[in-house]
Each structure stands twice: as structure tokens, then as C-alpha cells.
C-alpha positions in Angstrom: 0.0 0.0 0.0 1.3 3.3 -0.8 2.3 5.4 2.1 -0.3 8.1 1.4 -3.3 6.3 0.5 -3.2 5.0 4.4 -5.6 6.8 6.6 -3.9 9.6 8.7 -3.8 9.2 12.5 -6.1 11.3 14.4 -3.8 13.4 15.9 -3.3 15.0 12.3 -6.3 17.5 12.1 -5.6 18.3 15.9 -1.5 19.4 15.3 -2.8 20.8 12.0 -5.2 23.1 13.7 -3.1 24.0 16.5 0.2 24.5 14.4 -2.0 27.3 12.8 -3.5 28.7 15.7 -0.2 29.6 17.4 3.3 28.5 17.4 3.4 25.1 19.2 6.5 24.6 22.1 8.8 21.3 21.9 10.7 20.7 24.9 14.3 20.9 25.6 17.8 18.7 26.0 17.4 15.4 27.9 21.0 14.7 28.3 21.5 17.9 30.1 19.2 16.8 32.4 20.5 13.3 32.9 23.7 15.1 33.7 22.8 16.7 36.6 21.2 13.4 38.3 25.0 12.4 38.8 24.5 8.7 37.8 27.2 6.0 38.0 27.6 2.8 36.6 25.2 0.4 38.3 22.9 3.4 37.7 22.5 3.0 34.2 23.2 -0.7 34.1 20.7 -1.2 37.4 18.9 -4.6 37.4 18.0 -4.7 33.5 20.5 -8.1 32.9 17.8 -9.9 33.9 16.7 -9.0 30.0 19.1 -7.8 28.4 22.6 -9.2 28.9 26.0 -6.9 28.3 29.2 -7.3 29.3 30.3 -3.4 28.1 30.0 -0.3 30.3 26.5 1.2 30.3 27.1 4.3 31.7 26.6 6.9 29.0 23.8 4.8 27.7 21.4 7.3 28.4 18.7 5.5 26.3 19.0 2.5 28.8 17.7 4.8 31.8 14.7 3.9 30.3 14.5 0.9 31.4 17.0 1.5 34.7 15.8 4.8 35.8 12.3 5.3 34.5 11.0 7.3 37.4 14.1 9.7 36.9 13.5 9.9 33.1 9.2 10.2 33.3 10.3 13.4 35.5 11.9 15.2 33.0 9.3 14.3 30.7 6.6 15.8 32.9 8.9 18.9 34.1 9.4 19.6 30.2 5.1 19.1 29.9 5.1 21.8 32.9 7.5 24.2 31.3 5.2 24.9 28.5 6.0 22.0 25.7 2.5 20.7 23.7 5.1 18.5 22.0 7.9 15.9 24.0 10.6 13.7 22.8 11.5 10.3 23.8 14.4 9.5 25.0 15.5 7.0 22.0 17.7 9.3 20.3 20.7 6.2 20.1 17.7 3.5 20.4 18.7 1.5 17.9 20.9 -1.5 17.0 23.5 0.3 15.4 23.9 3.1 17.9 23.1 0.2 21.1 26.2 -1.8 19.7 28.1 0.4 21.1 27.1 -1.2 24.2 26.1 -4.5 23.2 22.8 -3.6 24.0 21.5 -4.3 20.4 18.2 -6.8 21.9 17.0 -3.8 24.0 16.1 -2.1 21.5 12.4 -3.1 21.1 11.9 -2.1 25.1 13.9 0.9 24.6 11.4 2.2 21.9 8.2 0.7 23.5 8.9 1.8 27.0 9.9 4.5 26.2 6.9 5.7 24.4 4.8 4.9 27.0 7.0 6.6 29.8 6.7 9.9 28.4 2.7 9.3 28.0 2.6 8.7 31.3 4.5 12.3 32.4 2.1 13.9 29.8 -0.9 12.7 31.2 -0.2 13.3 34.3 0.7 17.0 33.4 -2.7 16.9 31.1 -4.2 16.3 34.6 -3.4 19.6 36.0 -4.1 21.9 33.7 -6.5 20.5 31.1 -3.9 21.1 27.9 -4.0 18.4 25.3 0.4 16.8 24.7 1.7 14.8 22.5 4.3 12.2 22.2 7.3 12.1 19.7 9.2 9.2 18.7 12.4 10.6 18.4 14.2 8.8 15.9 18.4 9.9 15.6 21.1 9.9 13.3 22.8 6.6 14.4 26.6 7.1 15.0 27.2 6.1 11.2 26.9 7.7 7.6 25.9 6.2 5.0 26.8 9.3 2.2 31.3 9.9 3.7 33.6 7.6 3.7 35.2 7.2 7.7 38.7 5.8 6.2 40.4 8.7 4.7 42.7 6.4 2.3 39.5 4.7 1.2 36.9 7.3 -0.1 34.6 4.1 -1.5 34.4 2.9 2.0 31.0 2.9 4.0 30.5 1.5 7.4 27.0 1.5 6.9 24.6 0.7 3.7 21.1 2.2 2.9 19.6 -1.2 3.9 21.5 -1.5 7.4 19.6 1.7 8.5 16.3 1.1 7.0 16.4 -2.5 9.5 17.6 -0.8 12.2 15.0 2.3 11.8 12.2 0.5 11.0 12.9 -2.0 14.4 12.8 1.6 16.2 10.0 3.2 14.6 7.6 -0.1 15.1 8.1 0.2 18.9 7.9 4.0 19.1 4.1 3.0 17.7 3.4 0.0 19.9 4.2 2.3 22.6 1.8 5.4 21.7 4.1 7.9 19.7 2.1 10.1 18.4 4.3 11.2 16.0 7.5 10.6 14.9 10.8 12.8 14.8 13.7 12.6 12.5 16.1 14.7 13.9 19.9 16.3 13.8 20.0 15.1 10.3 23.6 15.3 9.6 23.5 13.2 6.4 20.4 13.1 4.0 20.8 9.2 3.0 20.0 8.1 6.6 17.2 10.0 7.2 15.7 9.1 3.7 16.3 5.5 5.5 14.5 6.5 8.5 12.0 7.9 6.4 11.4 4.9 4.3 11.0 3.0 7.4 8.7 5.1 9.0 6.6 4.4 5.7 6.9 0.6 6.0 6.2 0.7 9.9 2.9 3.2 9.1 1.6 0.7 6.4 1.9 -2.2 9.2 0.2 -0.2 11.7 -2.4 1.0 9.5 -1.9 4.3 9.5 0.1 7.5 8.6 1.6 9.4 11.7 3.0 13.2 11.5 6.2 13.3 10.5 9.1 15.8 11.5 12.4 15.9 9.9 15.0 18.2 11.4 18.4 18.5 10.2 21.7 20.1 11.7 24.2 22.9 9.9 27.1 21.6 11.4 29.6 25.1 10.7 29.3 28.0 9.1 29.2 26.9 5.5 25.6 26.8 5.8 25.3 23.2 4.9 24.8 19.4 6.5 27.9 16.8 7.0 27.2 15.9 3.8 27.2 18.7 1.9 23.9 19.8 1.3 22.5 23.4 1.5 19.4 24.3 3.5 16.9 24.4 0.2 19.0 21.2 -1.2 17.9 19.0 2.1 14.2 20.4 1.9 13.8 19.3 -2.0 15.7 15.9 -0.9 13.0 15.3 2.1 10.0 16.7 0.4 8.5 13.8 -0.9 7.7 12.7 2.8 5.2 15.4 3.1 6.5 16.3 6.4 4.3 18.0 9.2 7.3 19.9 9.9 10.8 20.4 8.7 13.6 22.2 10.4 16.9 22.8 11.7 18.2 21.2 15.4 21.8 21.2 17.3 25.3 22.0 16.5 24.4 26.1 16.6 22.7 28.3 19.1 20.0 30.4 17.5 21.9 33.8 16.6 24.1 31.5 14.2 20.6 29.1 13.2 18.8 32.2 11.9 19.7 32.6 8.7 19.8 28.6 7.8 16.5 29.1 8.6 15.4 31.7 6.9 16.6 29.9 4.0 14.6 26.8 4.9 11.4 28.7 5.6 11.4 30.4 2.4 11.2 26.9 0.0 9.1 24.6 2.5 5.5 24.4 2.3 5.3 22.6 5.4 5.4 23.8 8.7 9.1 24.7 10.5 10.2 23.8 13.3 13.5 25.1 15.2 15.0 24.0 18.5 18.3 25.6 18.5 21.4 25.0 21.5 21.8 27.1 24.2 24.6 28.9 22.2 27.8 27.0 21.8 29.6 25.0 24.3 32.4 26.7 26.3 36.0 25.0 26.6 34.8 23.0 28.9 31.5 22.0 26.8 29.2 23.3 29.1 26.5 26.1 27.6 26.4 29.2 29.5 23.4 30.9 27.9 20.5 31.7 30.0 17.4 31.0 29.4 15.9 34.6 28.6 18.9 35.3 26.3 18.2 32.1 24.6 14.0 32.9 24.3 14.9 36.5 22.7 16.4 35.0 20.0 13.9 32.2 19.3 11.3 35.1 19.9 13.4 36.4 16.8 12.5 33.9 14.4 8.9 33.8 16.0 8.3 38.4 15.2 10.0 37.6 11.8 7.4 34.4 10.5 9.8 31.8 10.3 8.4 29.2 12.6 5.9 27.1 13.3 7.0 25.2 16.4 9.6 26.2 18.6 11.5 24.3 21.5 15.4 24.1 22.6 18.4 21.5 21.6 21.6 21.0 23.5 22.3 23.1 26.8 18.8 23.8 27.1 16.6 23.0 30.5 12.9 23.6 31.5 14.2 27.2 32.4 14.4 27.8 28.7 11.6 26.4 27.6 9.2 28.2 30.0 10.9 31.1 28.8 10.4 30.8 25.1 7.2 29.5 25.7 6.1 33.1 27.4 8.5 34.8 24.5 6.6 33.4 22.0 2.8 33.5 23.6 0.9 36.0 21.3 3.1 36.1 18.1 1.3 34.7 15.2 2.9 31.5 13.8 4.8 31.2 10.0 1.4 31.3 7.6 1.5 27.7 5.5 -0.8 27.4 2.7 
């Protein structure tokens, strides 16, 4: 079945209405916040080899908190819900096989995706209980560790560590239990190189047509320097004519630069796309130490930025960033009119 003859998910009309309404709020950096819990070892490793056997190091694995620390990780969720975001991101950035073999965690992956869907339905609803104010889930989907477009052996330029159908595998293992879990939409994010995220893409596709049915999608890719243009090599308007034929809910620019630098990426982006933007920029750029020292109102002024100037649709924060900043660019934002999208 083709991808778009599948009946949308429900959640469509609703983002679709709100997107216009107002500029919708994603939420900020989770490893930031897993940073400050001060784990250890038998933190992250905790009693999951009753399931899932390793004999690497786990701490670092932040994706395996999902399963070791879920009460730590469902509070972010929820603190992020109560800062102001209508959208939040699982913590499955590195959920899949070829990112977990880093850790010879490879057959957690199912769980990680599953769990961790429902985890951050849990903190929603719970926030949903407060106030009233409909959330929804994204299954965050990352870039793996691996590109499938540059060569990671200098003297051999033909060389890939990865191939097209390596990454459609391991996506579509990821994006199948972001669904069983309750994603309501999925997120393709700090796209580095096109050719894996028309993998994830393509997965998505062949996960919807099992399920039944079409979720959003949002695809967000990264500038990694001041050339303007992804790890491998493509412009702004090149990457939005190379993920276009996904129909996207949203595309947009995440990571690698705080907003002041993102700005006129974006500009660029916003003035080809047809689909709604979305921008969740650093908290600047790391210090020598690789810390982020902008604040949270200095971060919201610039995001406020793109918001006067009709660039975005949705708006939320990247690396550095904390429920201080999104409760700030939440209130910078309130009141300004979102990008207008035919």
C-alpha cells in the first residue's frame, strides 16, 4: 500500500489546527538533564541483565535509563510538559541497534522504543491532569553514530561503514516500537547526512503501512559550521527538495548552533518549505569546557526572533537547554502569530 493512500492518525487534524493557531512549544535537552542526576555505573546498568545481557559499560547509555531509571527519566518528561512544551521527545535518540552496539545492547532495543513511548505518556498525562492542555508524544528517531553518504577511512573514499539497507532495518525495528508504545508522531532529527534519514524515512513508511496508518512526521536537520550546509554537503533548500516527498508535518533545523548562528539557515529553509518549520536551536555554543552558558531569557529572545520575523511554526530548545528555557520561550513566543503555510 502506498504510504499516502493509508488513513492519517487522528492526531493530524488536531496538530494541524493548532500549528496554525499559534506557534506550538517542543521541549528541551534530555541529556543535560540526565547530567545533573549524577549517575554511575550500576545506575544506568541497574537490574536490566535480567533482559538484556552486556558485558560493556553502560554508563553513557542514556537510552537505557529507560529501562533502569524510569522514574528519573518520566520526570523530565513531565517537568518539560510543565514548562510549556504541547510536544515531548523520547528518549531514544541512540535506540537502535546500530547506535546500542556500542554497548552490546542491540536486543533492547524493542523495550527501549516501546517503554519508552509509554513513559513519556505517562508524564504527559499526568501534566494533562493539572491543567487540562492536550500533549503529544514524539518518537524521536536519531542519526545513528554512522553515515551512509562519507567515507570514515580517509585512504578509502569508497568505504561505507553502513549501507542504505542497514539503517532502514535498524530504523524500522525503532520506529515499530515508538508506535506499539503510543508515539504520536515521529521525529527525524539532527540530520547530519540526508541518505539516513531518507532510510528512517522509508521506514517510517513501511512501519505506518503495518500499523495502519500514517503518523506526523518531522524531519529536522543540523548545519554543522558556518558553511551553511549538513555533513554531507547539502544546502538548507538542497535538504528540503531531498525530504519533500515525505510530506512532512514539519521540517527544520536542530543542534550544533545556538539560535543567533541558526537564523539565517532558517530563513533559508522557511522560504522553499511548504510545510510547517520547526526550530529548536542550542543554548549557544559550548564553552571550553563543553558546558553552555546561555541563559534562558537570552536564549528565548532569540527564538522570539524567528517567531516576530514568520519563520516558525514550532519552537522548543536543543543541546544546553533546560525547562528554564523552555518556560521562557514559551512566554517569548505566547501571542506572536505563527509562519502562515498554505
Amino acid at each position: 500500500m502506498l504510504p499516502f493512500s493509508l488513513p492519517p492518525s487522528p492526531v493530524f487534524p488536531v496538530l494541524d489546527a493548532l500549528a496554525r493557531e499559534r506557534i506550538l512549544i517542543l521541549d528541551g535537552a534530555m541529556g543535560t538533564q540526565i547530567q545533573q542526576l549524577g549517575l554511575g555505573e550500576e545506575d544506568y546498568a541497574g537490574d536490566c541483565a535480567c533482559r538484556h545481557h552486556s558485558d560493556h559499560p553502560q554508563k553513557g547509555n542514556n537510552d537505557l535509563l529507560i529501562l533502569t531509571q524510569p522514574q528519573a527519566i518520566e520526570e523530565i518528561h513531565f517537568r518539560y510538559a510543565m514548562a510549556g512544551a504541547d510536544i515531548v521527545e523520547t528518549n531514544t535518540f541512540s535506540a537502535t541497534t546500530i547506535a546500542q552496539a556500542d554497548y552490546g545492547m542491540e536486543s533492547a532495543v524493542r523495550d527501549l522504543n516501546v517503554e519508552g513511548a509509554r513513559i513519556v505518556r505517562r508524564a504527559l498525562d499526568r501534566a494533562t491532569a493539572i491543567d487540562g492542555k492536550p500533549r503529544f508524544v514524539a518518537g524521536a528517531v536519531g542519526p545513528t553514530n554512522r553515515t551512509a553518504s562519507i567515507s570514515p577511512d580517509v585512504n578509502d573514499p569508497g568505504f561505507r561503514a553502513v549501507t542504505f539497507d542497514d539503517l532502514r532495518t535498524a530504523y524500522s525495528q525503532q520506529v515499530r516500537g515508538l508506535i506499539e508504545g503510543g508515539a504520536d508522531l515521529i521525529l527525524i532529527e539532527t540530520i547530519f547526512d540526508t541518505l539516513n534519514a531518507k532510510a528512517a524515512i522509508f521506514a517510517c513508511f513501511e512501519a505506518f503501512a503495518e500499523a495502519g496508518r500514517r503518523l506526523p512526521l518531522m524531519i529536522s536537520g543540523t548545519i554543522t559550521d558556518a558553511s551553511g550546509r549538513t555533513l554531507s554537503g547539502q544546502t538548507p533548500t538542497a535538504f528540503w527538495h531531498s525530504v519533500r516527498h515525505a510530506r512532512p508535518f514539519t521540517v527544520g533545523l536542530n543542534c550544533a548552533l545556538g539560535a543567533a548562528a541558526m537564523r539565517p539557515h532558517l530563513a533559508e529553509l522557511a522560504g522553499v518549505s511548504d510545510s510547517f518549520t520547526c526550530a529548536y536551536p542550542n543554548a549557544g555554543l559550548p564553552n571550553a569546557f563543553g558546558q553552555y552558558d546561555e541563559g534562558p531569557e537570552d536564549t528565548a529572545a532569540q527564538v522570539a526572533r524567528f517567531a516576530r520575523e514568520g519563520l516558525v511554526n514550532i519552537v522548543g530548545g536543543c543541546c544546553g537547554t533546560t525547562p528554564d528555557h523552555i518556560r521562557a520561550i514559551a512566554d517569548a513566543v505566547a501571542g506572536l502569530a505563527p509562519r502562515a503555510v498554505k
